[in-house]
N, C-alpha and C positions, 0 to 999 in steps of 0.2 A: 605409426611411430613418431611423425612430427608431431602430432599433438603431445604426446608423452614428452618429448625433450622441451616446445614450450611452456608445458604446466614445469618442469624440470626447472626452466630456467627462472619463471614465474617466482617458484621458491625460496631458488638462488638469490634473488634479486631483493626480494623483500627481507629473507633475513640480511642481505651484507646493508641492506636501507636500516633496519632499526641497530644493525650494529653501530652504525655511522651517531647513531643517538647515544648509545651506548659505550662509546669509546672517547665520549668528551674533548672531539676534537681530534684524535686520532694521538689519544696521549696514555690512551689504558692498552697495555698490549693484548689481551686476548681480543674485545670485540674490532680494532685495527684488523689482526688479523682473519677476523672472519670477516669483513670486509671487503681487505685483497680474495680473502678464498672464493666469496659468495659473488661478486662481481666478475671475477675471471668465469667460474663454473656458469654464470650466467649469459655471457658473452658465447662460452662455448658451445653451452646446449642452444642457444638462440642460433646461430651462426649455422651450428646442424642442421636445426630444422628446418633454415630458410631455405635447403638444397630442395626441399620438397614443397614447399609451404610459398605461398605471396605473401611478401615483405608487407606491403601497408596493414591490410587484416591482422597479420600475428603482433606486427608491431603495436597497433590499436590495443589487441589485446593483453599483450605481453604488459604495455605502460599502464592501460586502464586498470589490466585485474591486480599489478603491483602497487597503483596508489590505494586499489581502494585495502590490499593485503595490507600497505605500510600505515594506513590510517588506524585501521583495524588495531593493527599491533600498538601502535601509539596509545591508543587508549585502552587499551588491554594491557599493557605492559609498562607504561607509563605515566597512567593515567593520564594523558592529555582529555581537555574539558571537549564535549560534543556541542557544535553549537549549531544553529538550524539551516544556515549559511553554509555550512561543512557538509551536512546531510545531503541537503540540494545538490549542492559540487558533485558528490559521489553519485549521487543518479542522474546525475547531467552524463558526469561519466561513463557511467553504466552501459546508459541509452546510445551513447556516441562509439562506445566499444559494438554493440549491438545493431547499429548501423552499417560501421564498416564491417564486422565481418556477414550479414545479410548481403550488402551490397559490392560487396568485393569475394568473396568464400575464403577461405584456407587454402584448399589446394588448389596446384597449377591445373 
């Protein structure tokens, strides 16, 4: 069940991230408000899971798999430009999410 509420908040988190793109500063009301929404809901299901889950690992992974979701969506929804420097990043990323959770697990 913890995995399910991080991939939860995972979602949460990258959509209230590109809303943050999307609300120009926080001056368009709808994406504002999925913002407040996607960041609360994300705080909550994180917050859950960590009842069952070790904090470092989920955290790794909660931030990793969200930069590389919010990257994602940037250039998918944004077109923000890819550049080879960014690629790198995201599997440096990747690799450091895959580290910690090898060398720490998930569960207590």
């Amino acid at each position: 069940m913890g995995y399910l509420l991080v991939a939860g908040a995972i979602v949460a988190e990258v959509a209230a991230t590109l809303g943050l793109r999307a609300s120009h500063g926080l001056t368009r009301l709808a994406p504002s408000i999925l913002v407040v929404m996607g960041y609360g809901t994300a705080f909550v299901l994180l917050a859950q899971a960590l009842k069952s889950l070790n904090v470092g690992p989920v955290y790794a992974v909660w931030s990793g798999v969200g930069t590389v979701g919010a990257f994602l969506g940037g250039v998918l929804l944004f077109d923000e430009r890819v550049r080879t420097a960014t690629v790198v990043g995201v599997a440096l990323v990747v690799l450091g999410v895959a580290v910690m959770y090898l060398g720490g697990g998930l569960e207590h």
